[in-house]
VODREN-465176 format. One record per residue: x, y, z of N, C-alpha, C in turn. Coordinates in steps of 0.2 Angstrom, whole numbers, plus 5000, padded with zeros to 4 digits. Example, Ala and Ser with C-alpha at 12.3 -4.5 7.8 and 13.67 -1.06 7.14 Angstrom:
<pts>
506649725039506249785039506649845039 506449895035506849955036506450005039 
</pts>
This chain:
<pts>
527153115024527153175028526853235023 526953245015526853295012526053275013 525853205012525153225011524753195017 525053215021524853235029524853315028 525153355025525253415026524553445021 524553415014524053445012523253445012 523153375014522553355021522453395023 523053425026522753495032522653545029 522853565023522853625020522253635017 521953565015521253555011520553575016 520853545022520253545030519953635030 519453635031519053705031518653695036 518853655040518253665050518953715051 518353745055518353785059518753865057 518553885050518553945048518353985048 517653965049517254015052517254035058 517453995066517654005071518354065070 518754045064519454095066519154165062 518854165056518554235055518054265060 517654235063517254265071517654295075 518354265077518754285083519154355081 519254325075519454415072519254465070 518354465070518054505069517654525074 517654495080517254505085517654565091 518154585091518454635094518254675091 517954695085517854765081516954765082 516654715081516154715083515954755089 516154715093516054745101516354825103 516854845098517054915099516454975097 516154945090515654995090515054975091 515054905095514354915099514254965104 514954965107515155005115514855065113 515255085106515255145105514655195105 514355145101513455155099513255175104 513255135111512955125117513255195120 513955195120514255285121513855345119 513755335112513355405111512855415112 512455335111511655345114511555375121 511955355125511955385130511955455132 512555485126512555545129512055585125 511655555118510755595116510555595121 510455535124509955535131510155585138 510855605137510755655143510655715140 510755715133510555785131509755795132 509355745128508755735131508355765137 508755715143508355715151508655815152 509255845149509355915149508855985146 508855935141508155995138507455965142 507355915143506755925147506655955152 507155945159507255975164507256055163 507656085157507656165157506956175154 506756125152505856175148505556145155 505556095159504956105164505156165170 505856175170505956225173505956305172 505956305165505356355160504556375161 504356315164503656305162503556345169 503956315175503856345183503956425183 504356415181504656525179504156535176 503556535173503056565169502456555174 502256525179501856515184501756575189 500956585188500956655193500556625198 500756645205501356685207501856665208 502356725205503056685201503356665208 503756625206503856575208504856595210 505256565215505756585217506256545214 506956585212507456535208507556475212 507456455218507556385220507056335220 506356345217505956325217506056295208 506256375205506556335194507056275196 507556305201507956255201507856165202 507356175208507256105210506756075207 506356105204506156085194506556065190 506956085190507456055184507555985185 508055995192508355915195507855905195 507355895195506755855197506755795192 506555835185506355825180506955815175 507455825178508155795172507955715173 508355685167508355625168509055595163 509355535165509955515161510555545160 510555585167511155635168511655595173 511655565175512055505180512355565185 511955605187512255665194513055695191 512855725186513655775183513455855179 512655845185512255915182512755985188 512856005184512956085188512356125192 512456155198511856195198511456255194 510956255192510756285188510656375188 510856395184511256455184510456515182 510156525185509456575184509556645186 509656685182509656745180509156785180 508956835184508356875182508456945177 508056965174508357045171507857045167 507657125164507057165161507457175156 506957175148507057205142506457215141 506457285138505857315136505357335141 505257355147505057335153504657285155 504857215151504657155153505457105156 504957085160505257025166505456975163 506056925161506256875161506756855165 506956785165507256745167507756705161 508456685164509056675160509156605163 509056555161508956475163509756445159 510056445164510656395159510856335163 510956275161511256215163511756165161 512356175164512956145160512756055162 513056005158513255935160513855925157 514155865160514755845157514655755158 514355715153514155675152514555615152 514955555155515555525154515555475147 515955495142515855455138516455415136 516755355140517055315137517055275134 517855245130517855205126518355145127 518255105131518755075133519555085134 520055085128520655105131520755175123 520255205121520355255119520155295123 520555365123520455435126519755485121 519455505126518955545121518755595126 518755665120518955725124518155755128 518355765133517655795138517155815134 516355795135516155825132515555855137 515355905133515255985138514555995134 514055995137513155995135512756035139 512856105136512356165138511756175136 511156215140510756225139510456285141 510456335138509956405140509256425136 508956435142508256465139508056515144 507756575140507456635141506856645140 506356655147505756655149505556705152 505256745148504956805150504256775155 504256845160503756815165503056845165 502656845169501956855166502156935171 501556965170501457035172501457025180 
</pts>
């Protein structure tokens, strides 16, 4: 019986199988995770692109109507999964020039399987003065 017992003690199959199974849950967590935040760079991303092409429309003469910036922006966002706000276009004068006040909130989902992780909230304003 003892040296039935130490046999087994000496045996090293399948080591490696039980070091992989217990390291394979932490693996996969920050893979998730990785994938989590990459994600939400890219909705940052698809949000700056959408407010500058919607920049670029506010700069267009003959200017051009806040629903017409707006549905430039949608157009032109991209990697936002539909959690974009209506875009918030502001007109107003400094210095007797014309500009426009561009702002775009998202709120991006970034979960983590059974960890909680707190809202995250990705703004975007840009100010475009307008042509004469």
């Amino acid at each position: 019986m003892i040296q039935t017992l130490l046999r087994l003690a000496r045996n090293r199959r399948g080591a490696t199988a039980a070091e992989f199974s217990m390291v394979l849950p932490l693996f996969m967590m920050f893979i998730m995770a990785f994938i989590g935040i990459g994600s939400v760079f890219w909705a940052n991303a698809g949000l700056r692109h959408g407010v500058g092409e919607g920049a670029r429309v506010a700069t267009l003469f003959p200017r051009r109507s806040a629903g017409e910036i707006s549905t430039a922006i949608v157009r032109n966002s991209f990697g936002l999964g539909g959690v974009m706000t209506a875009p918030t276009i502001t007109p107003g004068t400094a210095n007797g020039q014309d500009f426009v006040d561009i702002t775009v909130t998202i709120n991006p989902q970034f979960d983590l399987f059974f960890i909680e992780v707190e809202p995250i909230r990705l703004t975007e304003t840009r100010r475009v003065y307008r042509p004469v």
